[in-house]
N, C-alpha and C positions, 0 to 999 in steps of 0.2 A: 097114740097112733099117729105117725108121721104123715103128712098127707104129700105128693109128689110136688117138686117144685116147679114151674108152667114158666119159659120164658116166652117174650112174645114178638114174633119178629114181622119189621114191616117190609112189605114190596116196594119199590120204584116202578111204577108203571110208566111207560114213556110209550107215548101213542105212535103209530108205525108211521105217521107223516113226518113225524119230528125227525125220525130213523133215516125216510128215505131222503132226507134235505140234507143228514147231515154226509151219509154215504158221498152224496151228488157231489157238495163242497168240496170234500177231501179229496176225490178223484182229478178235481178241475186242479186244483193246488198241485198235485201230482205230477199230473199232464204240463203246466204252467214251468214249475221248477226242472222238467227234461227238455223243455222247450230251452231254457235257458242254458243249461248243460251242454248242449249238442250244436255244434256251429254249424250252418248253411253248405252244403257241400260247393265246391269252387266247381264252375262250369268249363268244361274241356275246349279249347282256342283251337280252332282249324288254324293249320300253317301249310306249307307249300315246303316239301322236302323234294330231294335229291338223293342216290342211292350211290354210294360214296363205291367207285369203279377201277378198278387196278389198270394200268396202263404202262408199257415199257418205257421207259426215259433213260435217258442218257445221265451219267452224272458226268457234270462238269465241269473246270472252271476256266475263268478267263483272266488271262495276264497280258501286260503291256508287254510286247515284242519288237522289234528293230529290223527292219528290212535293208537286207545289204546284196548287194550284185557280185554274183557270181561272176561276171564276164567285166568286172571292173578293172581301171588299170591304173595306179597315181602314178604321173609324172612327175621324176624326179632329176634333176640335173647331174651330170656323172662329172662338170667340171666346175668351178668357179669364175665370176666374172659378172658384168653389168650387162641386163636387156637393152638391145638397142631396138629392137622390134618382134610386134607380136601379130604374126598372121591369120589369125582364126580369131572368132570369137564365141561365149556360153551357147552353147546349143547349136552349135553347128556340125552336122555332119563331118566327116571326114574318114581317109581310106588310111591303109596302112602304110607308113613311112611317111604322110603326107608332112609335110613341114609345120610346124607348131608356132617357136619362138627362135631367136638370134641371140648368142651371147655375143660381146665383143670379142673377135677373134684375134684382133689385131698382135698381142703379144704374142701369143700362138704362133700364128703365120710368120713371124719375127724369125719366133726359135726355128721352125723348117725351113726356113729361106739361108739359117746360118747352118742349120744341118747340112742342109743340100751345098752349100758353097764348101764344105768340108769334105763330104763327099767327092766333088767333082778336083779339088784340089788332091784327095786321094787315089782319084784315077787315072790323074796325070802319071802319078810317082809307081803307079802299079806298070804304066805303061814305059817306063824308063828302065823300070827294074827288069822288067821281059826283054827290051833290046839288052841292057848290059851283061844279062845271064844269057844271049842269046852269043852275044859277041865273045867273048869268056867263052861258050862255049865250042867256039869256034878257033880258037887261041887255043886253047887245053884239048884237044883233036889233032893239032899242028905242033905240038910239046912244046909253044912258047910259053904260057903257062901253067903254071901246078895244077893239081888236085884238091888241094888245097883252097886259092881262087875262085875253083869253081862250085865249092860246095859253099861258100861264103856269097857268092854270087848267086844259088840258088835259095840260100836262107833269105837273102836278101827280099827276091822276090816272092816268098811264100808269106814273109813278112805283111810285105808290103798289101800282096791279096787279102788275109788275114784281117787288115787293117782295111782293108775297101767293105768287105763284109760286114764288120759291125758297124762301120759307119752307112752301111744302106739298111741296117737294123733297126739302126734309130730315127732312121731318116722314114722309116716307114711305121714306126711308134707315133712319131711326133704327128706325120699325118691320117693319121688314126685317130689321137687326140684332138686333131683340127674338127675331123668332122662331129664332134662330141658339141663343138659350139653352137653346132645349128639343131637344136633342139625337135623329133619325128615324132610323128605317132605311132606307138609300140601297136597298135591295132586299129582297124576298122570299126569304129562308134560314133557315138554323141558326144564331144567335148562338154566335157561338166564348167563347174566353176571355174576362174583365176584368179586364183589372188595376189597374182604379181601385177606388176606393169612397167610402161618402162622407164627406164633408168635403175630401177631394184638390183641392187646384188644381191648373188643368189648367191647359197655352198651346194654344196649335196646333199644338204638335208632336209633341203626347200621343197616344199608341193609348189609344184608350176600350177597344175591341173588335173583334171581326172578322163579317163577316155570309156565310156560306159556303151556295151554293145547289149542292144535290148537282148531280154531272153527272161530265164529262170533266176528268181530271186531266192535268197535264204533267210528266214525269221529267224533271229537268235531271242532264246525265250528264257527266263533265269527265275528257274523250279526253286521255291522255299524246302529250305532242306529238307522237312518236315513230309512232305510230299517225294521227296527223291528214292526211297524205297519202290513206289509205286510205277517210277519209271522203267519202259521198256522200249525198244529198237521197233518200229511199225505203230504205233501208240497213234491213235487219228489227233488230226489238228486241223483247225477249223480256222480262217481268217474272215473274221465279222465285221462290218460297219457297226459305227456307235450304237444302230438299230435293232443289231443284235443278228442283221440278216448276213448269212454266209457271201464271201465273198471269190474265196477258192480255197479247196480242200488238199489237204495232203496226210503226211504221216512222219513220224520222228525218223530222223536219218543217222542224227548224233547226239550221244549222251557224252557231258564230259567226266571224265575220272575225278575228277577235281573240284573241290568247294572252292568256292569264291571268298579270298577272308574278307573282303572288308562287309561283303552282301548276305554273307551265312546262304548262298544261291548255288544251285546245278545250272550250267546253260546246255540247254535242250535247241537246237537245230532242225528246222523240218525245210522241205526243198518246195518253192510256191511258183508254180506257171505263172507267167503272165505275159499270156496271149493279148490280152487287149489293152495293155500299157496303162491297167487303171492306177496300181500302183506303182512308188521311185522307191529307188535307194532312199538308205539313210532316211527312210518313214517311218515314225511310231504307227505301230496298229495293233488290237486286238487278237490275241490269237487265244482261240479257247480248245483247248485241251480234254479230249473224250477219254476220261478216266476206265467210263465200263456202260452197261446196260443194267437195269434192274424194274423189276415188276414195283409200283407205287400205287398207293393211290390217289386219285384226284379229288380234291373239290372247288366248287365253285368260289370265285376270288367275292362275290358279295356277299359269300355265307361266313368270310369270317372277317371278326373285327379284332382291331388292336389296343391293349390295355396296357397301361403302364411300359409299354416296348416287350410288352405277350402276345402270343395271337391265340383268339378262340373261338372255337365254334361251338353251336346247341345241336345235340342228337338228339334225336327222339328215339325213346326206348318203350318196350313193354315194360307195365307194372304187374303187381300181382292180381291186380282186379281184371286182367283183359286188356287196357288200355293201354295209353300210352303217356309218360310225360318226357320232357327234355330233360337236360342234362348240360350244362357247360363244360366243354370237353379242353384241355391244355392243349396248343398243339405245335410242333416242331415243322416248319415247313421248309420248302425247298426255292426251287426257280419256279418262275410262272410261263406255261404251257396253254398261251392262248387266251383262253379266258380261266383257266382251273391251275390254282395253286395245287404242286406235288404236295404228299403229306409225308413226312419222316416220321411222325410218331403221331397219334394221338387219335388218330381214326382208321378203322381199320374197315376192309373190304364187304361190302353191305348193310353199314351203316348209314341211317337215316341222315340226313342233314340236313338243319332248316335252313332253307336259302330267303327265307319274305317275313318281315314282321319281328328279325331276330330284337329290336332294340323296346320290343316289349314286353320280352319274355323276360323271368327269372327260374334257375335251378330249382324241379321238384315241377314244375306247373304243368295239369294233365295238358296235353292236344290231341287233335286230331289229324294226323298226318293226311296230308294229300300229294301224290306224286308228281312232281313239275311237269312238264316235258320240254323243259329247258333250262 
């Protein structure tokens, strides 16, 4: 008889104190190692924003322009010869036809004095030819003489008329030319410069001087080609001090057809009052060119800063938790408008802008936006 085989198994008994020490350990260990896992959450920075505001602006630009008078005149000599005297001098008034300058008249007056003795020796022989066509005619009425005679006697003196005439032709050229010697004012102005003096031969191709009657000036302005599309007839134009403040307003009057070869330029013409003599002829100045209007938006000139020749500014945006962090934003900007640079690209209309404490932030960092009011 087989009897049943009896294995015999032992317990582990572990007292419930050992149990609960060892639970406690593990939990601590637990706790310890998420502690470690889990970074400190970054605390949200109060900044001071600005709400980035559309505003209409001009676009514009500004080129160097040449002011020239309208009411100007160059004096220029219509004979040859040496200054023997100059009656005026820069900046004097004067009326019209007032006398200016002297050429030496001398050989001039030479020729008209030989004219005029030409003359007068032709009006002797015109006055001889009248008696002996008179007398002839009085012989050929009596049939002492032909018919003959008398039409030779009348050639005679038609001649000789003929010949008194163009010598009182010349004689009235020559002094005509005389009064060319004594150099007028073509108008009522301000003598400009001289740049002769005397004893100077002159030709005709000499500036004596300039005769400027104040009034309305013309800017001539020279458009890069590249912009000559854009040109039109009324187009505003603006003349600035260095400052950038207006100094009188107009509008384009002349477009020319024509590129400039050696400037690849349009000259553009606008017509400038000048009421109060601020500006002269022949002055460089600013003239800036109102291309159009358009809606922009502004921000504050200390909310952005410059990187490597970038400009940037930090928006503050909503995240997904409710808050808000910044953002470095690229930005294209324009002219500055007081204190707020225009923005051409990179901020758009009701966006946050941090104007205070930009140079602590970095991209990604919660804040808490506060509203400027300035």
């Amino acid at each position: 008889m087989t009897m049943p085989r009896i294995v015999a198994r032992t317990s582990l008994l572990i007292p419930p104190a050992t149990l609960v020490a060892a639970l406690l350990f593990s939990t601590a260990c637990g706790k310890g190692d998420e502690a470690k896992a889990a970074p400190p959450q970054a605390q949200a920075m109060p900044v001071k924003v600005q709400t980035a505001k559309t505003q209409r602006v001009d676009d514009t630009t500004d080129y160097v322009a040449t002011l020239k008078s309208r009411d100007s005149a160059v004096v220029m000599p219509q004979v040859e010869g040496v200054i023997t005297q100059i009656f005026v001098h820069s900046g004097e008034q004067v009326s019209d036809g007032a006398p200016l300058m002297q050429i030496d008249p001398a050989k001039q007056q030479a020729t008209v004095q030989s004219q005029e003795s030409a003359t007068a020796a032709q009006l002797a022989q015109v006055k001889w030819a009248q008696q002996n066509y008179e007398r002839v005619s009085g012989l050929s009425a009596a049939g002492v003489v032909s018919k003959q005679d008398l039409d030779q006697a009348r050639a005679t003196l038609d001649a000789a008329q003929a010949q008194l005439q163009s010598l009182g032709a010349q004689v009235n050229e020559q002094q005509v030319q005389l009064h060319y010697y004594k150099v007028v004012a073509p108008r009522a102005g301000i003598v400009g410069d001289i740049p002769v003096r005397v004893g100077d031969r002159v030709v005709t191709t000499t500036q004596l001087a300039t005769v400027d009657r104040p009034g309305s000036l013309e800017a001539y302005i020279y458009i890069p080609i590249e912009k000559s599309a854009e040109l039109k007839i009324n187009l505003p134009v603006e003349i600035v001090d260095a400052a950038g403040s207006p100094l009188a307003t107009s509008r384009v009057t002349f477009i020319s057809p024509q590129v400039d070869n050696s400037t690849q330029t349009v000259l553009v013409k606008a017509t400038i009052a000048n009421s109060k003599d601020s500006l002269r002829t022949a002055q460089f100045i600013r003239a800036r060119v109102v291309w159009g209007s358009q809606e922009k938006p502004m921000v504050p000139v200390v909310a952005v800063s410059r990187i490597g020749g970038l400009y940037f500014a930090f928006v503050a945006e909503p995240d997904q938790k409710g808050g808000y962090v910044v953002h470095q934003k690229p930005l294209q900007i324009g002219q500055i408008v007081g204190n707020d640079y225009v923005v051409l690209d990179g901020v758009k209309p009701g966006d946050k802008v941090v104007v205070s404490g930009t140079q602590y932030l970095i991209d990604g960092v919660p804040v808490v936006p506060q509203e400027s009011s300035s």
